[in-house]
DRENPATI-442111 format. One record per residue: x, y, z of N, C-alpha, C in turn. Coordinates in steps of 0.001 Angstrom, whole numbers, plus 524288, in hexadecimal, padded with zeros to 5 digits. Example, Ala and Ser with C-alpha at 12.3 -4.5 7.8 and 13.67 -1.06 7.14 Angstrom:
BEGIN
833867E9C681E788300C7EE6C81E78833907F31C81E78/832327F73681BA8835667FBDC81BE4832648001E81EBE/
This chain:
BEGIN
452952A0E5A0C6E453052A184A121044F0929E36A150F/44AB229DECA119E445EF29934A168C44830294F1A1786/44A20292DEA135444C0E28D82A15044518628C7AA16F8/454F629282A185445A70290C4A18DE45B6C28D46A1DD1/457C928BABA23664587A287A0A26FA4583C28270A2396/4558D281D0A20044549F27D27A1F7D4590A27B83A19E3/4597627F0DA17FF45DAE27F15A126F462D827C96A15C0/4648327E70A1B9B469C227D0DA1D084698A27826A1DC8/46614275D6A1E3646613270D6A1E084656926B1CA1AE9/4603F26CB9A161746064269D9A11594639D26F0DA0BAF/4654E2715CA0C794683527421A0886464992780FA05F8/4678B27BF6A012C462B927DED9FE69460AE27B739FA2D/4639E277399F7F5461A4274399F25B45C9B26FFD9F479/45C7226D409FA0D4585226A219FBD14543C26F4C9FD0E/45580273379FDB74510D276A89FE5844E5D279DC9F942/45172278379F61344EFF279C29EF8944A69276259EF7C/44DDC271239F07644ADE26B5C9EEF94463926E099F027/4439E26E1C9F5C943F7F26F9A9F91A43CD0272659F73C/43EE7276529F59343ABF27BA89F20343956278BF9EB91/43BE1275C09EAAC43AF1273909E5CF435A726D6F9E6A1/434C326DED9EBD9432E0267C99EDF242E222692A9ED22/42814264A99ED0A423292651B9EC16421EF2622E9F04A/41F7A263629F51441F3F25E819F860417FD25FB59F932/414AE259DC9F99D41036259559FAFD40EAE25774A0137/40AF425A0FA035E408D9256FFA084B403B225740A0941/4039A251ECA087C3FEA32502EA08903FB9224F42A0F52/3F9792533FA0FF93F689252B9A151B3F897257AAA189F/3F72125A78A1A203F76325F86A1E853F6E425E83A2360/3F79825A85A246F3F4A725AAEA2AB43FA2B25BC2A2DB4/3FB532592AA31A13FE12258A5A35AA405A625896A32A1/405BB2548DA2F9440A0725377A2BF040AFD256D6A2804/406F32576DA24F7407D025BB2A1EFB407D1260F5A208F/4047E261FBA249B405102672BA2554408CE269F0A2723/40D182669FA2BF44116B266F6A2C26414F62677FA2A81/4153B263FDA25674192A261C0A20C0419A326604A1C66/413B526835A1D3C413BE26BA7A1811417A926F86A1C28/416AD2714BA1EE24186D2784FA220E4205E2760EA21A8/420FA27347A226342469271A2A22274280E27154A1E36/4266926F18A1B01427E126FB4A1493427B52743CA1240/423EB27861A13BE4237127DB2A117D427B627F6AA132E/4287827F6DA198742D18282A4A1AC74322A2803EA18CA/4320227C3AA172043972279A1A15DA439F927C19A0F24/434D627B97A0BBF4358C27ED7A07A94347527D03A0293/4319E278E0A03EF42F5F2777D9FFEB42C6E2799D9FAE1/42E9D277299F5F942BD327B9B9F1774269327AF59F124/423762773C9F1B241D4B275209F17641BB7271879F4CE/4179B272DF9F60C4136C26F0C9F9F840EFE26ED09F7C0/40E3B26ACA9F87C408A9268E69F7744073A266FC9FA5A/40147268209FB9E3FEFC266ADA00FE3F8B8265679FFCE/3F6BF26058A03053F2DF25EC2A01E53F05625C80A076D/3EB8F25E3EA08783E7BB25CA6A0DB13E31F25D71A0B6E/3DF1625A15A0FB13DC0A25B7BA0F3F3D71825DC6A1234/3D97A25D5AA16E13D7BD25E54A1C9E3D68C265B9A1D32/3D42F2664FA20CC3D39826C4FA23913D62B26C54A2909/3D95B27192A2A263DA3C270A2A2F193D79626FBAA338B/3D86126DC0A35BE3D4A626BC8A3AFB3D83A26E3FA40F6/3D51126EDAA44CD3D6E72714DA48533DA3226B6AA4AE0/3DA96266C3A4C233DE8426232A4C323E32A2620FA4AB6/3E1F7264ADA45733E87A26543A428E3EBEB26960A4456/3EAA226D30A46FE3EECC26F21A49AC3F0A526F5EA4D39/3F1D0269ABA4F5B3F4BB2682AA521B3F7F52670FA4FDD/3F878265E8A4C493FDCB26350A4A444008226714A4590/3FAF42672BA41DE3FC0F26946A3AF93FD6D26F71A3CF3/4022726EA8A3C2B4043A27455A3E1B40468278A0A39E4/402E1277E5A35F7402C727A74A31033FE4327EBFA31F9/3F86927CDAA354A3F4A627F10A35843F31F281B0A39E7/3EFE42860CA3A9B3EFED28918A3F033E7A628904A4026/3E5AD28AC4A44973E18228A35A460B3DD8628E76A3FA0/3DFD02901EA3EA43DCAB294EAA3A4B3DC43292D5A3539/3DE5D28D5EA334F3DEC028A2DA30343D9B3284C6A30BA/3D81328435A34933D34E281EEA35A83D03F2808FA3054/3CEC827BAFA2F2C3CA5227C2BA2C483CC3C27E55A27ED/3D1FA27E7AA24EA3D35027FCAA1FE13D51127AE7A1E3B/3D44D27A1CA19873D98127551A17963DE40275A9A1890/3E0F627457A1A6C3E6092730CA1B0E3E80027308A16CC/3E71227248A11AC3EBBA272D4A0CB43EB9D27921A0AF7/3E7F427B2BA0CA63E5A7280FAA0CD53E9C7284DCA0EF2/3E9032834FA14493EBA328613A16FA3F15928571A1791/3F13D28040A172D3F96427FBCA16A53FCE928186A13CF/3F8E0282FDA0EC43FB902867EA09AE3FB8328AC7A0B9A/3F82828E86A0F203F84C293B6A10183FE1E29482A15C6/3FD5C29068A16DA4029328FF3A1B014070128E55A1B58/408B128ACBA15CB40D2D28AB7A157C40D7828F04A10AB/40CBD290BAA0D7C40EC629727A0E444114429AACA0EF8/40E1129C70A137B40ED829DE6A16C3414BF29D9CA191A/417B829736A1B0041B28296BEA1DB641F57295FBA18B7/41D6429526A12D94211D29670A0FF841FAF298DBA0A08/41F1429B48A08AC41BBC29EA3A053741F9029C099FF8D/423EB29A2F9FFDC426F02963B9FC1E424C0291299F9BA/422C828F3B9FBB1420E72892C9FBDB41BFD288C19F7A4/41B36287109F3A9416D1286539F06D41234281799F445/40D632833B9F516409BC2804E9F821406AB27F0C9F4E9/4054527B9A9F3E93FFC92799D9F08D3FC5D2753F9F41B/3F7B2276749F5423F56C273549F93D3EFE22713B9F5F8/3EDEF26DB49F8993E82F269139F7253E63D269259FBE4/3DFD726AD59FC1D3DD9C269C0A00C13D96E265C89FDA6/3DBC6260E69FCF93D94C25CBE9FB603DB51257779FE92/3D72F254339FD1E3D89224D8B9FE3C3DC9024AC89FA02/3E057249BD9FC683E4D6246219F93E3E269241BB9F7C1/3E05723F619F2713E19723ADE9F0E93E1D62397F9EBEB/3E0BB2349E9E9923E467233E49E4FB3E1A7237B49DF1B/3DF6423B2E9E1713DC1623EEA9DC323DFD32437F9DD3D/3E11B2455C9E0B23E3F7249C59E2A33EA4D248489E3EF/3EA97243EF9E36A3F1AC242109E5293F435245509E306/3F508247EA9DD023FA64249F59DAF23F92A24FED9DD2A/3F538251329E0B83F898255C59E2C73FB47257279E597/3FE4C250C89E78E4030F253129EB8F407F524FDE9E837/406DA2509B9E2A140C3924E1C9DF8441076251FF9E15D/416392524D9E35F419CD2543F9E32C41FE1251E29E625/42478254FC9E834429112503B9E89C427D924EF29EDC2/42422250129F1C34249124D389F4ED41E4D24DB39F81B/41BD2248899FA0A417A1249B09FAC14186624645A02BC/4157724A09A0660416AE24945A0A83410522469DA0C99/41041242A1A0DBE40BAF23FB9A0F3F40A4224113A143F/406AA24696A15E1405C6246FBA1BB63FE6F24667A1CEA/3FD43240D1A18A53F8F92416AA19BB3F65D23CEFA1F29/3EFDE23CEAA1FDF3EE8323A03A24973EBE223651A23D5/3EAE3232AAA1DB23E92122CF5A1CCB3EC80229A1A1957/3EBCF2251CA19473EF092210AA15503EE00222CDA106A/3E78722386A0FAF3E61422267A09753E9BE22654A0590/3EA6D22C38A09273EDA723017A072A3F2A122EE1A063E/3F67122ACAA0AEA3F99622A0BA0B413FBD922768A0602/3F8F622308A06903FA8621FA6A01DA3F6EF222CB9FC99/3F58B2246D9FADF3F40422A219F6FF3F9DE22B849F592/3FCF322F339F9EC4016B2313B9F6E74042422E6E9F7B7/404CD229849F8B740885225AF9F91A40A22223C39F35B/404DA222539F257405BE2218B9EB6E40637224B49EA42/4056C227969E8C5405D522B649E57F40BFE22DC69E59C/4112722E849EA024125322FF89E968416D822AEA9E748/41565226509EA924187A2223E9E72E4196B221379E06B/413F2222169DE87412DB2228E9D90C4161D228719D673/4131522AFF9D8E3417D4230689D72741F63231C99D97B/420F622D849DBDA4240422D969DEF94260B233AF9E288/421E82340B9E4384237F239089E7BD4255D237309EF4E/427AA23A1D9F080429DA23A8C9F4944253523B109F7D7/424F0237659FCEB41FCC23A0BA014F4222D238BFA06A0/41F7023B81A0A6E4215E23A81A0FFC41C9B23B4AA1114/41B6D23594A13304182C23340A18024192B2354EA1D1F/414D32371BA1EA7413F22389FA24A140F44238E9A26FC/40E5D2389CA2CC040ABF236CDA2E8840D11236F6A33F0/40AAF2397DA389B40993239A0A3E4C404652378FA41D1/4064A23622A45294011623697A49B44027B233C5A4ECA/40027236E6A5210401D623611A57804070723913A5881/40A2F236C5A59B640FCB2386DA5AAB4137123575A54A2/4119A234E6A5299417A1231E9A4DBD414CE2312EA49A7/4197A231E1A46954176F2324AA3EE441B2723095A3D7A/419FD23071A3A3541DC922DCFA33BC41E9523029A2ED0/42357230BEA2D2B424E72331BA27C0427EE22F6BA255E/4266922F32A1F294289B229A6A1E5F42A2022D71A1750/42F1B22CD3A14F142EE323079A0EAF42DCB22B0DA0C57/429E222AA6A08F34299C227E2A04CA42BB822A1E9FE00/4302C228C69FD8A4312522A669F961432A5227529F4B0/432B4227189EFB8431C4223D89EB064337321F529EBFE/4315C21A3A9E9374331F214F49EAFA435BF213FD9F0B0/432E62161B9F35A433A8214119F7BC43159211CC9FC36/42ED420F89A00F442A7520C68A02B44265A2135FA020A/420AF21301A00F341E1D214F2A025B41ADE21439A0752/4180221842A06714125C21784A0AF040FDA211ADA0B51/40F152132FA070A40B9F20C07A077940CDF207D7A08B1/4128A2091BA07F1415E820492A0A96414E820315A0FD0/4150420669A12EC4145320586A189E40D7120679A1B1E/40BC3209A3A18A04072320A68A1A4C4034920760A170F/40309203E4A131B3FE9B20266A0FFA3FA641FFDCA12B2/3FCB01FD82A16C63F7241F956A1A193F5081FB36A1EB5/3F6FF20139A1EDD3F45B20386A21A43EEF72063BA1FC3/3EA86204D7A255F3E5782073CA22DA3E44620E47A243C/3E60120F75A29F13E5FC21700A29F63E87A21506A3015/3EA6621A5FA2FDF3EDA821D21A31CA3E9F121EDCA37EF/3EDCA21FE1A3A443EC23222B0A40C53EC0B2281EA3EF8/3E93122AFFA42C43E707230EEA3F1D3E94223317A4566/3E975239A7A42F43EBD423DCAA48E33E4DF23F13A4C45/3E0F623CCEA48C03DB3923E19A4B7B3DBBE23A72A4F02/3DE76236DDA4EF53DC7B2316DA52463E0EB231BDA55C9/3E60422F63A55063EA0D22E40A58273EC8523344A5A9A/3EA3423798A58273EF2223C11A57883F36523E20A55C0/3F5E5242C2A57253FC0724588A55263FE0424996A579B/4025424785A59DC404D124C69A5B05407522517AA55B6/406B92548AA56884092C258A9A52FF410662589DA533A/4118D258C9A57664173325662A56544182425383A526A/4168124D09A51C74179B24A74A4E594167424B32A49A3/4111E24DF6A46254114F24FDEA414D4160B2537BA4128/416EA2564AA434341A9C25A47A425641FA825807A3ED9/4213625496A438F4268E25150A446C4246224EF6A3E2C/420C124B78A3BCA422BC24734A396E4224024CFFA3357/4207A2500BA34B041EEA2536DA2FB04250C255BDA2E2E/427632576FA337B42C3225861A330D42F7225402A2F52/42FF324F14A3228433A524AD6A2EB84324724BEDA2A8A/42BB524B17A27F1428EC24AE4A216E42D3B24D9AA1FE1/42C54254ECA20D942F0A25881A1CD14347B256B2A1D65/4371E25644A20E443C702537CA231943F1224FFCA1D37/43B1524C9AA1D6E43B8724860A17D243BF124BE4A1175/437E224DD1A12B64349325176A0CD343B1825298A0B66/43B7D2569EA0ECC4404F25935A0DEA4453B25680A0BA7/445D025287A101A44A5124D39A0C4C4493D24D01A0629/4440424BDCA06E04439124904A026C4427B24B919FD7C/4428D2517D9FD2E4422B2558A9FA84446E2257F59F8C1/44987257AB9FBB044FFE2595B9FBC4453B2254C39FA52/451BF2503F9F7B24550824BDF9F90A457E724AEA9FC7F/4560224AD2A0130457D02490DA04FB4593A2415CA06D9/4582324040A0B614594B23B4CA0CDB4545123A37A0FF1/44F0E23AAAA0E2544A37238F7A108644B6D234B6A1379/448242349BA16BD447A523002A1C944437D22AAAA1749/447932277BA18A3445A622268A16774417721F86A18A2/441FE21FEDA1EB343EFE21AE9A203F439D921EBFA21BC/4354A21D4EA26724310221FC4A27E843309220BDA2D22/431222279BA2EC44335822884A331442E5A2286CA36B8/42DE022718A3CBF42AAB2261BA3EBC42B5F228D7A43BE/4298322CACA43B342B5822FEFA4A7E426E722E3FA4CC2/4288122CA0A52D04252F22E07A58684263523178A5A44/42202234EDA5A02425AD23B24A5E47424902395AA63B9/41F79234CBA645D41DF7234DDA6B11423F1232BCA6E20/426D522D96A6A2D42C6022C4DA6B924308E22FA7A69D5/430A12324EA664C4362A2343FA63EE43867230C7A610E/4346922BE6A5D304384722950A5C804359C229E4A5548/43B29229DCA52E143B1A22B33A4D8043DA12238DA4A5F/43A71221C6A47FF43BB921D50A456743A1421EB9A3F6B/43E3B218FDA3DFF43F8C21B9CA373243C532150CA366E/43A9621353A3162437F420D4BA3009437FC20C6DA2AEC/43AAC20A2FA29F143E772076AA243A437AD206C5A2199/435FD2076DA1D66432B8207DEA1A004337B20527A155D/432081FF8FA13FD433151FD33A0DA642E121FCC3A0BF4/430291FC5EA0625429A11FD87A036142A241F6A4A03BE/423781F961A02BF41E2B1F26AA031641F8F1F1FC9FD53/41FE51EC639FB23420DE1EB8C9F5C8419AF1EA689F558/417611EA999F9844111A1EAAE9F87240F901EFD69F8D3/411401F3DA9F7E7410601F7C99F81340D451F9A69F39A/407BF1FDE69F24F4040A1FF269EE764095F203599EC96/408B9205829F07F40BC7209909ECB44115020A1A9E8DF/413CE207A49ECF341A3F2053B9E8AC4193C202879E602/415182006F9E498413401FC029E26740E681FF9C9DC88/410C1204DA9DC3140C562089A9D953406D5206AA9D9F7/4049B2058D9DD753FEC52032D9DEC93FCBB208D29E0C4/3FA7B20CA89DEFA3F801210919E0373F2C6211AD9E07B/3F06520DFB9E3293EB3220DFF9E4073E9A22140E9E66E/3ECE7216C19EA893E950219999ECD43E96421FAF9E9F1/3ED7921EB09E5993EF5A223B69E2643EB6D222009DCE9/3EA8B21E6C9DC0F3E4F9220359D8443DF8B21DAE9DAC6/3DF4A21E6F9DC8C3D9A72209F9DFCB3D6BF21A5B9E0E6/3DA61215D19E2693D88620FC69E3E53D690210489E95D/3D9D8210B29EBCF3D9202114A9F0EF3D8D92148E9F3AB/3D66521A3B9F1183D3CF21EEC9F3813CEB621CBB9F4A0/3CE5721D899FBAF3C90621CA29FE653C643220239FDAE/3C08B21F889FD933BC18222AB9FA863BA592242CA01CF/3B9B3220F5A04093B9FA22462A0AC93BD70222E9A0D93/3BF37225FAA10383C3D0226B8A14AB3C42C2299DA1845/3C1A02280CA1DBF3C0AB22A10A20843C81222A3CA247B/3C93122E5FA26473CE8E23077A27813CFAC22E61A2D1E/3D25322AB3A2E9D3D234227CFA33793D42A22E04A382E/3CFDD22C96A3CA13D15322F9EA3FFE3CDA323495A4095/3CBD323606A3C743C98823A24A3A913C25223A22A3825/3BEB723D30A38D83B9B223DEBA37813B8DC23F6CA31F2/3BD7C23F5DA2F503BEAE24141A28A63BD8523C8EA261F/3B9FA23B90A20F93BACA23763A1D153BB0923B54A18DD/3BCF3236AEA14BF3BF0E23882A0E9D3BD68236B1A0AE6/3B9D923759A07893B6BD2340DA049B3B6512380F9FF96/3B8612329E9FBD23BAB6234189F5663B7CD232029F315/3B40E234D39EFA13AF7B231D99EC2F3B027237989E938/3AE25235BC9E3FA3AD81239AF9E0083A7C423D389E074/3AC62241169E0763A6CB245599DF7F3A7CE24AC19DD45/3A37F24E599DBAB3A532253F09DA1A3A580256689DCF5/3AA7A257939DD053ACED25B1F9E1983AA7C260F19E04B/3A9882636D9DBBE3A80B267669DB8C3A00D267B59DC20/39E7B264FC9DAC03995F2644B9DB56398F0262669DFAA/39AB32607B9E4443990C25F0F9EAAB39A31265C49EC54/39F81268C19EA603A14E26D219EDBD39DC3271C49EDBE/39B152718D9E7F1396B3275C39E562391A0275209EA54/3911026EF09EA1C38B1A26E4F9ED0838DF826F6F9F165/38FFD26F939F5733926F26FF79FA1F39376275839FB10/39295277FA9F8063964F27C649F785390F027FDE9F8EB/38C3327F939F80F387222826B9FA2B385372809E9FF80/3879827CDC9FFCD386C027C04A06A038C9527E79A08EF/38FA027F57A06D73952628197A0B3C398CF27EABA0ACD/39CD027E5CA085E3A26D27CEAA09773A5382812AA0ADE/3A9CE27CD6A0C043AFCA27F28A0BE53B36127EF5A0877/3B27428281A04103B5DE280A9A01113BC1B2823D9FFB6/3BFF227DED9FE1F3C47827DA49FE8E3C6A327C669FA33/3C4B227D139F5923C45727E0B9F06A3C79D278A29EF6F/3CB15276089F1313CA1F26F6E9EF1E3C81D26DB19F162/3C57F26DC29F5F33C0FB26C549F8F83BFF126F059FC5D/3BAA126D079FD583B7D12707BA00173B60526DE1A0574/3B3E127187A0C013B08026E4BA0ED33AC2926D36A0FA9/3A8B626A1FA0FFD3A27E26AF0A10AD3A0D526797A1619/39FA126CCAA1A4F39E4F26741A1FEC3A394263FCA20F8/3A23D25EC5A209B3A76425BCAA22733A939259FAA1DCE/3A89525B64A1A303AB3C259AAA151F3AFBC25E33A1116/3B3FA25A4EA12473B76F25CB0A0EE63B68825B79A0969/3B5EF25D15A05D63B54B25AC59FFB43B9D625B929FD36/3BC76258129FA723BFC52599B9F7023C045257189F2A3/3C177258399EC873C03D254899E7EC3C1C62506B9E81A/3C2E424BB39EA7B3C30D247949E82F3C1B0245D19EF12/3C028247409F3A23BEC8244759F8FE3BCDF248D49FA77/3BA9F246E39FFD13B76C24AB5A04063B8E8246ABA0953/3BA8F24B2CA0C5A3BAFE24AF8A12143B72424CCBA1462/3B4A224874A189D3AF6A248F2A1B9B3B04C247CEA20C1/3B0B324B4EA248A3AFF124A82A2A2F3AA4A2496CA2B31/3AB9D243EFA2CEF3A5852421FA302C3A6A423E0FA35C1/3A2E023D68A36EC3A3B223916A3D383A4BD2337DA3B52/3A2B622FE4A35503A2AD22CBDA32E13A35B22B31A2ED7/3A35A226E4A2B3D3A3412278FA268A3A05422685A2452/39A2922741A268A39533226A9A24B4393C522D51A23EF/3949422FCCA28563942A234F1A281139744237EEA2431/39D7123538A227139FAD23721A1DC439D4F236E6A18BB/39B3E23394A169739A2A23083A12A73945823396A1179/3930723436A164F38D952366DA161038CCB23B3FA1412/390B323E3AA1404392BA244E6A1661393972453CA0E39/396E123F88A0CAD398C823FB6A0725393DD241B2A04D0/3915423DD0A05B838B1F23D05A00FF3894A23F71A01BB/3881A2437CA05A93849A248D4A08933863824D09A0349/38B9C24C46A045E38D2E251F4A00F138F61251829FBAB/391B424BAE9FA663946D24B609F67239301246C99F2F3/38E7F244BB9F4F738AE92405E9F1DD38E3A23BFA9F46A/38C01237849F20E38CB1233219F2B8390D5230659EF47/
């Protein structure tokens, strides 16, 4: 009976499919968090969900998943306690960790939904899902218009179109309306669903302006210079993972150097954390085993903040 609106329309055997489906989303914010509530309710058998952020009072403007009493929790935390909730059916398995190529296979499954907010991540599950040939849908908003684009096996990827790009416009800087995440989160699952049910997925990249109303489609061929069709996976074994990365738009850097994650958390742990048992907070530092997120004014003050607490 939950699903009989939606059964009259893709049938009950595409709605087996669905309960039988594993879908990943990588990133909670504005897009994933949407995507996930969304997917729970159509009926999906598994989610997997991965962030690494805390809610912030900013995000609810848009991330409609989260409410003011959620403040200051992880977001992979709390999304498991709330979708749930809206479907007590749905298997949730969540990561309140940093995605990269040490942690990649925990969003192995048939379909992985890209709703994250840098390249380096981008092209991360780009390979990876090319190499594993998994199904992904690209998405991405800001301002008034986004883009959903399905990359699916031998066919142009990410890198194709985006490789010579250096970063992205951020919602700290330019802005976002909440309308438009909504809208492009809608198309994402829109696709998922096609493409889960064997459906007739949207081929080309769809590109809405909500400020015009105007919806364009853009023929996509792969680069025969392409790393990735080309199995060149630099950023999936750990070539071109940046050791700092400071997050355009934002007072956050990310800095990946080896260290003991359990011997920094012990010493830290008599001055006061927060701990979140795959990571923990200390001050402005998020720690997590293989990076640490550091809010500072610079990246002298980041760097500084490292060696203070976590050596040199």
């Amino acid at each position: 009976m939950r699903y009989s609106r939606q059964e009259i329309l893709i049938g009950k055997k595409a709605q087996e499919k669905l309960r039988n489906s594993t879908v990943s989303i990588v990133g909670l914010g504005a897009l994933g968090s949407v995507s996930a509530n969304l997917l729970a309710r159509a009926g999906i058998g598994k989610l997997i969900l991965i962030d690494r952020d805390l809610v912030e009072i900013t995000n609810l403007q848009r991330q409609s998943l989260f409410t003011e009493e959620h403040l200051d929790k992880p977001k992979a935390i709390v999304a498991v306690e709330i979708l749930k909730k809206i479907n007590s059916e749905v298997e949730v398995v969540s990561y309140f960790d940093d995605l990269n190529y040490k942690t990649i296979n925990l969003i192995k499954s048939d379909l992985i939904l890209d709703c994250t907010d840098n390249l380096e991540t981008r092209f991360l599950i780009n390979e990876f899902c090319v190499k594993n040939r998994i199904p992904r849908i690209y998405s991405s908003a800001i301002k008034s218009s986004g883009y959903v684009f399905n990359i699916l096996p031998d066919k142009p990827c990410i890198n194709c179109i985006l490789r010579n790009l250096k970063a992205e416009e951020t919602c700290e800087v330019s802005g976002v309306l909440n309308t438009i995440t909504n809208l492009i989160s809608s198309i994402q699952v829109n696709e998922a669903i096609k493409i889960l049910t064997d459906g007739n997925p949207e081929k080309d990249l769809i590109f809405f302006n909500m400020a015009k109303n105007e919806l364009t489609k853009v023929k996509i061929r792969k680069d025969p210079n392409c790393d990735a069709c080309n199995k060149k996976f630099e950023y999936l074994n750990g070539k071109k993972q940046l050791n700092f990365v400071k997050y355009c738009g934002s007072d956050t850097y990310k800095i990946s150097l080896n260290f003991n994650f359990d011997k920094v958390k012990s010493n830290l742990k008599k001055i006061g954390i927060k701990d979140f048992k795959t990571a923990f907070q200390f001050k402005n530092l998020m720690v997590f085993k293989n990076s640490v997120l550091i809010k500072a004014d610079s990246e002298k003050e980041a760097k500084s903040l490292y060696a203070k607490y976590l050596g040199n």
